[in-house]
C-alpha positions in Angstrom: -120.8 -64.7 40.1 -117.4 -66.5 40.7 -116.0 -68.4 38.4 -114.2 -70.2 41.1 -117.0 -71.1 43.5 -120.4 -70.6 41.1 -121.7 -68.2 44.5 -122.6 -64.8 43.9 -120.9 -61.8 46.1 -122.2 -61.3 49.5 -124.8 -58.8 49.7 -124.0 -57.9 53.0 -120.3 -56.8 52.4 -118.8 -59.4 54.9 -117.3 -61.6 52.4 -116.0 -60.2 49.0 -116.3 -62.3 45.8 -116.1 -66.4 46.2 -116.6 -66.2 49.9 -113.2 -64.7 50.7 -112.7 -61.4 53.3 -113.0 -58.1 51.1 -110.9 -55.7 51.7 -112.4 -52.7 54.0 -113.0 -49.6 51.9 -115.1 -46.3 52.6 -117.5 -47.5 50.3 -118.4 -50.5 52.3 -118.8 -47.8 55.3 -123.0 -46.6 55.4 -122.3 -42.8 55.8 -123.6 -41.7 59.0 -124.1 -37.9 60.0 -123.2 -36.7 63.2 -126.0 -35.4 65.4 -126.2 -31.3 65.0 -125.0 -30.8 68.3 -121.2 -32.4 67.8 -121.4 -30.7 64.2 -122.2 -27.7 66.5 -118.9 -28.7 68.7 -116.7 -29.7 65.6 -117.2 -26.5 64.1 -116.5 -24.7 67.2 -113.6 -26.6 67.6 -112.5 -25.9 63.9 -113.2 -22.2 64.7 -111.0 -22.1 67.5 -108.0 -24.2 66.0 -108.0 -21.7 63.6 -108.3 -18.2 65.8 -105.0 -19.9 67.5 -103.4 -20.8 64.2 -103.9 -17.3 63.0 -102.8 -15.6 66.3 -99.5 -18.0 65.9 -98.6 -16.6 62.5 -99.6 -12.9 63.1 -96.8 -13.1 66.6 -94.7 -15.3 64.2 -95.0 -12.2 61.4 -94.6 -9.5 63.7 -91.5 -11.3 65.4 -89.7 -11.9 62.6 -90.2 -8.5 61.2 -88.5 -7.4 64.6 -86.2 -9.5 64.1 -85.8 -8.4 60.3 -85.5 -4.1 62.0 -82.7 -5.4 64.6 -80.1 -7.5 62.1 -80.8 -3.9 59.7 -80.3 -1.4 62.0 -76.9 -4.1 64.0 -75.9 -4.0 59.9 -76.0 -0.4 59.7 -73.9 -0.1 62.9 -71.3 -2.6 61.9 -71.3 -1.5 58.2 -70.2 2.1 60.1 -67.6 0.9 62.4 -66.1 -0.6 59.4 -65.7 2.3 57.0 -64.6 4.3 59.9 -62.1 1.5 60.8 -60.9 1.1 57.2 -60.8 5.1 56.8 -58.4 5.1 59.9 -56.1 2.6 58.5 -56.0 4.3 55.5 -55.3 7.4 56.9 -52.5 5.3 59.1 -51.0 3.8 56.4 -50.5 7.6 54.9 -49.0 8.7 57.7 -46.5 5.3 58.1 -45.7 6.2 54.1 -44.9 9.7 54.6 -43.4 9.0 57.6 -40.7 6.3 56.1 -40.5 9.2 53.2 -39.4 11.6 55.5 -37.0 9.6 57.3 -35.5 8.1 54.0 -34.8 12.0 52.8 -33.1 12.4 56.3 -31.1 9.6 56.3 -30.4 9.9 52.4 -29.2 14.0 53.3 -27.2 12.5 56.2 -25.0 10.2 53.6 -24.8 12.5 51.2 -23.2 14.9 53.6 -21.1 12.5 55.0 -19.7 11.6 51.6 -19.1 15.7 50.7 -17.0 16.1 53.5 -19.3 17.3 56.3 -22.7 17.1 58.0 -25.1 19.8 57.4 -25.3 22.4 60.2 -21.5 22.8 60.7 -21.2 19.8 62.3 
């Protein structure tokens, strides 16, 4: 009963306490059951959602492991091309060394023999 108004609660869920709207809830819904036949086309439905769902993520799976095999093996390549790039700088940078070594001694023999009074060769 309402304090408010002295009327008890609508039985028929129209009106909530005092005569005022009530708020719609799923408890002031009667639960109905479908007829078999759109349970029958529901589940079907549900069945096929979920064959396509499925097919999605095994292509989505099987692309990305393609995917996953290509950036390994383009990886592999360009970890290669590296090394062997690095190893022919390396080997460059030996060669520039050496070569400035050489041509220091030259040079260094060419002074000295210029200072003694002569170049080498009977020049």
């Amino acid at each position: 009963m309402c304090r408010a108004s002295g009327r008890l609660p609508s039985p028929a869920g129209g009106a909530g306490l005092c005569g005022l709207a009530a708020p719609h809830t799923l408890r002031d819904t009667p639960a109905t059951i479908p007829p078999p036949s759109q349970v029958s086309r529901l589940r079907t439905a549900a069945s096929s959602l979920q064959a396509e769902l499925d097919a999605h993520k095994r292509a989505a799976a099987e692309q990305l492991e393609s995917l996953t095999r290509a950036c390994e093996s383009d990886l592999a390549r360009v970890k290669g091309e590296l090394s062997a790039a690095l190893d022919d700088m390396v080997k460059h940078r030996l060669w520039v060394s050496q070569t400035v070594e050489a041509t220091a001694r030259v040079v260094h023999g060419a002074r000295d023999a210029v200072r003694a009074g002569g170049m080498p060769g009977g020049v």
